[in-house]
C-alpha positions in Angstrom: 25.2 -9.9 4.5 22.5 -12.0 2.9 19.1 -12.0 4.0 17.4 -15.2 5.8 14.3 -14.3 4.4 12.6 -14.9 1.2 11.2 -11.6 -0.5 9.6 -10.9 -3.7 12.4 -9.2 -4.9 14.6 -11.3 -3.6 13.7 -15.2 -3.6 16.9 -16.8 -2.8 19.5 -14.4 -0.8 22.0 -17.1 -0.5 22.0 -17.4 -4.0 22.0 -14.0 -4.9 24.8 -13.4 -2.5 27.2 -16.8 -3.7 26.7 -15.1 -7.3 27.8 -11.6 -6.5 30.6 -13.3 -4.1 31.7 -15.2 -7.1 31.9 -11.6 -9.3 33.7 -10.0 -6.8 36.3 -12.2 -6.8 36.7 -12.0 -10.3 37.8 -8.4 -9.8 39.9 -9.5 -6.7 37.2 -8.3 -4.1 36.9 -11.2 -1.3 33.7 -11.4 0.1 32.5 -13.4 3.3 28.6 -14.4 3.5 26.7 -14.1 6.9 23.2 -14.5 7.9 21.3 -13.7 11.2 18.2 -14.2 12.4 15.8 -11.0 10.8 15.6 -9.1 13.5 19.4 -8.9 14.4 20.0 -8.8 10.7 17.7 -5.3 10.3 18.9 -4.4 14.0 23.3 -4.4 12.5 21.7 -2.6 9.3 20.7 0.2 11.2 23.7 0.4 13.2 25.7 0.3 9.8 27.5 -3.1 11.2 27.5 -4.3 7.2 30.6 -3.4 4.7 27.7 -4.8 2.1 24.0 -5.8 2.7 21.4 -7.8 0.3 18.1 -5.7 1.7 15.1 -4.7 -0.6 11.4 -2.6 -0.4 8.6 -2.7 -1.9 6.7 0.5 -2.2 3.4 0.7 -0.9 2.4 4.3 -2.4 3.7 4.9 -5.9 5.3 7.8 -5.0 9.0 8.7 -5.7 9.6 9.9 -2.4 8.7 6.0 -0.8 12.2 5.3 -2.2 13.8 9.1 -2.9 13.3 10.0 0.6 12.5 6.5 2.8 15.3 5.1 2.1 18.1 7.5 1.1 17.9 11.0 3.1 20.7 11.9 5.0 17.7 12.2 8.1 16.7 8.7 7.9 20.4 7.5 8.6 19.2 7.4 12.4 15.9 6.1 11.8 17.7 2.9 10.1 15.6 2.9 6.9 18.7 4.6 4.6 20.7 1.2 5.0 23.4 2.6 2.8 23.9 5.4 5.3 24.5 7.5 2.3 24.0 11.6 2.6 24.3 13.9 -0.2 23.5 17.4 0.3 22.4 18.0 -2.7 20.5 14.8 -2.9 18.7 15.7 0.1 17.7 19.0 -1.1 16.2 17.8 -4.2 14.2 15.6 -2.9 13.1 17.3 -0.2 12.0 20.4 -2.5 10.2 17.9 -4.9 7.9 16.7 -1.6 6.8 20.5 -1.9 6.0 20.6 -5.0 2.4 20.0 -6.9 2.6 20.1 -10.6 3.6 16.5 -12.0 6.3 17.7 -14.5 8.4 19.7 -12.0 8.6 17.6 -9.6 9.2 14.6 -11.8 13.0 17.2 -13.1 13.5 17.3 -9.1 13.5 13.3 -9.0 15.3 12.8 -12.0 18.1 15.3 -11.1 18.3 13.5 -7.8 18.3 10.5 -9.5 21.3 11.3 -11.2 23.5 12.1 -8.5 21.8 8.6 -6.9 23.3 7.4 -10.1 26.9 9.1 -10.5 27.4 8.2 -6.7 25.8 4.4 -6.4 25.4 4.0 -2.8 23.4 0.9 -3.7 23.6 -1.5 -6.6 20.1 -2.1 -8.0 19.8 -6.0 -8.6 15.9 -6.7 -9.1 12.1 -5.1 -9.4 9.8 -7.0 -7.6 6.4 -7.9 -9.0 2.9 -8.1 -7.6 0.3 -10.3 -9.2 -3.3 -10.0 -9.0 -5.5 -12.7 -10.5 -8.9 -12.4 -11.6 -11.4 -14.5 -13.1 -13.3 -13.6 -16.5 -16.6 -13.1 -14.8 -15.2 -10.8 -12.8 -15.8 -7.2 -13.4 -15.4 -3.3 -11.7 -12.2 -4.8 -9.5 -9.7 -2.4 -9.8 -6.1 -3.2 -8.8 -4.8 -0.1 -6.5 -1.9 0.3 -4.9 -3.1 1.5 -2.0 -5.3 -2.3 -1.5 -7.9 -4.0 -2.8 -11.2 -2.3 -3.3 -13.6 -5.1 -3.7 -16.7 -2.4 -3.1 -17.4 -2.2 -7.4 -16.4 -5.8 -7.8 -19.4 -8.0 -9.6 -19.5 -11.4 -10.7 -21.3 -12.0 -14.2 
């Protein structure tokens, strides 16, 4: 499936999806390209409707688990956010203990574990890292760029 939208991450998904298309077949994989409209595009991703999907997120926390957990626990296979409708035990254990846990380092073994069974197993195929600019102008000063928004409250012009 190829997204009709245009995201960050993913400017083009025609494009994107005539390229992998044309790889595919290089390896004897035939491919078909659909679009629908957004809403019954994300509607037959929940319902697992796709053999193969171009989809994409942006995280809007920093945190490991806004893509560990989001968009790969065997739970969210219902809620429609794990598009792959992929569930590894193991996975999901990992992941779920590293939500628990408060000192940086161990939880940052508990993603990388998980992120090696994410790894051996590929139930997605990584393609891009969106980016997010923020402009400012050199009489700008105290703006701080944040994740979580833009905090304008230090901000001075000089």
């Amino acid at each position: 499936w190829s997204m009709p939208v245009q995201r960050p991450y993913n400017p083009n998904s025609k494009r994107i999806a005539e390229m992998i298309q044309n790889d595919w077949a290089k390896v004897g994989v035939k491919a078909k390209i659909v679009s629908y409209e957004w809403g019954e595009y994300l509607a037959g991703m929940r319902k697992g409707e796709h053999d193969s999907a171009l989809y994409g997120w942006m995280s809007d926390n920093g945190d490991p688990d806004n893509f560990a957990g989001t968009l790969l626990s065997c739970d969210n296979i219902q809620t429609g956010s794990n598009a792959a409708r992929w569930c590894d035990k193991s996975y999901d254990a990992l992941v779920k203990k590293a939500l628990l846990v408060s000192d940086p380092q161990a939880r940052a073994k508990l993603y990388e574990q998980a992120q090696e069974i994410f790894y051996q197993q590929a139930p997605w195929i990584t393609l891009a890292t969106g980016k997010t600019f923020y402009a400012t102008r050199s009489n700008v000063s105290g703006y701080t760029v944040s994740m979580m928004g833009s905090d304008f409250s230090k901000a001075k012009l000089n």
